[in-house]
ROTORTI-802583 format. One record per residue (C-alpha): residue number from 1; x, y, z. Coordinates in nm, 3 decimals. Example, Ala and Ser with C-alpha at 12.3 -4.5 7.8 and 13.67 -1.06 7.14 Angstrom:
2
<1; <1.230; -0.450; 0.780>>
<2; <1.367; -0.106; 0.714>>
***
This chain:
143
<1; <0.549; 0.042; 0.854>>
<2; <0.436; 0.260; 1.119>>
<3; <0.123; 0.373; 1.183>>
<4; <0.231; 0.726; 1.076>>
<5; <0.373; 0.603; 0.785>>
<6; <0.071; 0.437; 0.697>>
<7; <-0.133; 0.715; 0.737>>
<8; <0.076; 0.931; 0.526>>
<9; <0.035; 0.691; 0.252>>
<10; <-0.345; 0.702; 0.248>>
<11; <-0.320; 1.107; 0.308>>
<12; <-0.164; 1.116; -0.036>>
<13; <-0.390; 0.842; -0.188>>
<14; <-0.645; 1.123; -0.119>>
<15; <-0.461; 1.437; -0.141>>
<16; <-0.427; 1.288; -0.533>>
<17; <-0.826; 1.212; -0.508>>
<18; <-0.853; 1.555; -0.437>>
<19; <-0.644; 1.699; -0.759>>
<20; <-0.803; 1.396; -0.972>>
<21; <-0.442; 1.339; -1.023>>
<22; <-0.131; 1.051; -0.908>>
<23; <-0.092; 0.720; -0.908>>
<24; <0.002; 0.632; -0.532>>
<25; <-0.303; 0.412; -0.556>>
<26; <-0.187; 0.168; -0.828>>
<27; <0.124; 0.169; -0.775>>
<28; <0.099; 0.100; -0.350>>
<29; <-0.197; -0.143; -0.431>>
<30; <-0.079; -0.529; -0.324>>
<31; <-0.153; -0.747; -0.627>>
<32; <-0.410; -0.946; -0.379>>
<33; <-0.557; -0.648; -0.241>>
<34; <-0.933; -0.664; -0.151>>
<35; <-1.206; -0.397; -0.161>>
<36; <-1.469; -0.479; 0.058>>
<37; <-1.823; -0.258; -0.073>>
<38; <-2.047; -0.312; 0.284>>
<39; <-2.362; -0.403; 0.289>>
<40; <-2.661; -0.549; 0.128>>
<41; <-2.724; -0.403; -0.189>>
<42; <-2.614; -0.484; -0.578>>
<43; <-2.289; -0.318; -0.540>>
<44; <-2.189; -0.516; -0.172>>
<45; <-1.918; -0.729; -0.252>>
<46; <-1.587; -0.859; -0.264>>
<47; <-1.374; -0.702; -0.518>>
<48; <-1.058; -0.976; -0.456>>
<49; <-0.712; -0.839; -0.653>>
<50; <-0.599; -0.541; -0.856>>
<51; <-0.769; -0.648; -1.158>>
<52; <-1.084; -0.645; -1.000>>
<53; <-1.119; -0.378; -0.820>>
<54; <-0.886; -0.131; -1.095>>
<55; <-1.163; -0.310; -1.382>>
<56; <-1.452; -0.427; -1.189>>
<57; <-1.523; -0.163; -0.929>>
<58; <-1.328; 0.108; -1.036>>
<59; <-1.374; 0.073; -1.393>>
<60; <-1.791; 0.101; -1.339>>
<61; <-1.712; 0.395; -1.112>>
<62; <-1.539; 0.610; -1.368>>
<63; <-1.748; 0.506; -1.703>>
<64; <-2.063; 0.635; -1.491>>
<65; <-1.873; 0.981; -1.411>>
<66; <-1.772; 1.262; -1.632>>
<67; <-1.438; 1.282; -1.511>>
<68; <-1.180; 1.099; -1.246>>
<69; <-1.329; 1.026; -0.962>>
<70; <-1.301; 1.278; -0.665>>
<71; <-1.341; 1.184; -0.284>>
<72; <-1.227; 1.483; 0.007>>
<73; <-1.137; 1.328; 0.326>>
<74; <-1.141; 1.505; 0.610>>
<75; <-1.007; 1.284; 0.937>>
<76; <-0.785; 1.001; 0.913>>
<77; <-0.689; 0.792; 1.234>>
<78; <-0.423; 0.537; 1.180>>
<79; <-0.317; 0.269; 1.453>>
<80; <-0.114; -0.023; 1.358>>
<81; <-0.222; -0.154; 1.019>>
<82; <-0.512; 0.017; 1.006>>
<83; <-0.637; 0.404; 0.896>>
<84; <-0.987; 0.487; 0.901>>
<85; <-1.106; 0.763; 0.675>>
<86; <-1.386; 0.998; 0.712>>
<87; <-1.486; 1.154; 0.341>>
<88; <-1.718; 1.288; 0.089>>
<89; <-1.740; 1.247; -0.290>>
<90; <-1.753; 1.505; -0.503>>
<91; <-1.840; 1.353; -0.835>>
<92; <-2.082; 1.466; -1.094>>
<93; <-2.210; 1.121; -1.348>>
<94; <-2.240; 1.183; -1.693>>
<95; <-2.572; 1.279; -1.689>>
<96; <-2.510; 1.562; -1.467>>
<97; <-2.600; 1.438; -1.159>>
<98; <-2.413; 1.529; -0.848>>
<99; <-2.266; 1.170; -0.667>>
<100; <-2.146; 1.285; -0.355>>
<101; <-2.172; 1.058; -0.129>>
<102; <-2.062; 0.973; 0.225>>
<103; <-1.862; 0.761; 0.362>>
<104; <-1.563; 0.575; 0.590>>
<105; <-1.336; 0.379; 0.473>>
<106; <-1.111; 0.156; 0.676>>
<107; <-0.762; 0.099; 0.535>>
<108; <-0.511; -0.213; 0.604>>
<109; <-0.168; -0.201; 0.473>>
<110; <0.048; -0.448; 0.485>>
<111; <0.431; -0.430; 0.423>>
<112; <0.390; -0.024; 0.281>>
<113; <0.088; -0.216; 0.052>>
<114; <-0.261; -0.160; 0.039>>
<115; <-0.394; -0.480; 0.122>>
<116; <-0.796; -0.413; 0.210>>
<117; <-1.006; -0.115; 0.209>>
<118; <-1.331; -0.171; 0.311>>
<119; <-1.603; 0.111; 0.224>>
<120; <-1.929; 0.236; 0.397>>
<121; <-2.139; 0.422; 0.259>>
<122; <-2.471; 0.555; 0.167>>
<123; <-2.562; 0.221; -0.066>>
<124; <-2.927; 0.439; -0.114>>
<125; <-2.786; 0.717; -0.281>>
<126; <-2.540; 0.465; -0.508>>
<127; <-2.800; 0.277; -0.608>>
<128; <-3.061; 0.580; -0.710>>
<129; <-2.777; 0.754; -0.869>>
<130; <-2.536; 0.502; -0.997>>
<131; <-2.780; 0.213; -1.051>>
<132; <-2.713; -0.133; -0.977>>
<133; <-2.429; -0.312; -1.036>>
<134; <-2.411; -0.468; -1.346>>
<135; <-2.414; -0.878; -1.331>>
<136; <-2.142; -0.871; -1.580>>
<137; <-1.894; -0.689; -1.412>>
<138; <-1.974; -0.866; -1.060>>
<139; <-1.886; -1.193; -1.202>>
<140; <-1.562; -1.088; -1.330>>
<141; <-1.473; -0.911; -0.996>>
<142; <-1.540; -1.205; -0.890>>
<143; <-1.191; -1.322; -0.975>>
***
């Protein structure tokens, strides 16, 4: 794909963030896809295949918040393979405390696939209002 294309594809991925609606996510996510969480905190890690990071990441992500997650992006720059995003969350947990965090997020996709998305962030701000990640789920995103 082109690098248009490919940046089209992650402009709906978040266009659909946006509504907290869609399912170009799943269903453009390679089966061996990796999420790469930066950094050296609980939640830095390798989230390897769909299972993990739909159930591992993503699954911690959504039974902390009230409702499906929601993350604005604002500039996307796509060349070859790659898109990098610039976006916010805007996310309350369900405690009612806002979780909107920061961050850039560099997309590969692979054949019209997502194949890696690695994500910076504010790990401070995840941590003190999202906790650590739980052991439990870490060693089954393990894979």
């Amino acid at each position: 794909m082109s690098a248009a294309a490919n940046k089209k594809l992650v402009q709906q991925v978040y266009t659909e963030s946006a509504n907290r609606s869609g399912t170009t996510f799943v269903d453009n996510l390679a089966e061996d896809a990796t999420w790469i969480v930066t950094g050296q905190y609980s939640w830095s890690q390798e989230f390897k295949g769909r299972e993990a990071i739909q159930n591992g990441l993503m699954g911690h992500v959504r039974s902390m918040l009230g409702a499906r997650p929601r993350t604005l992006a604002f500039n996307f720059i796509a060349e070859g393979d790659y898109v990098v995003v610039e976006a916010r969350g805007d996310n309350v947990t369900k405690a009612g405390i806002r979780y909107d965090n920061q961050y850039c997020m560099v997309w590969r996709i692979e054949d019209g696939k997502i194949k890696e998305i690695k994500e910076y962030c504010d790990s401070a701000l995840t941590e003190r209002v999202l906790g650590p990640f739980p052991a439990e789920r870490k060693l089954a995103a393990a894979g």
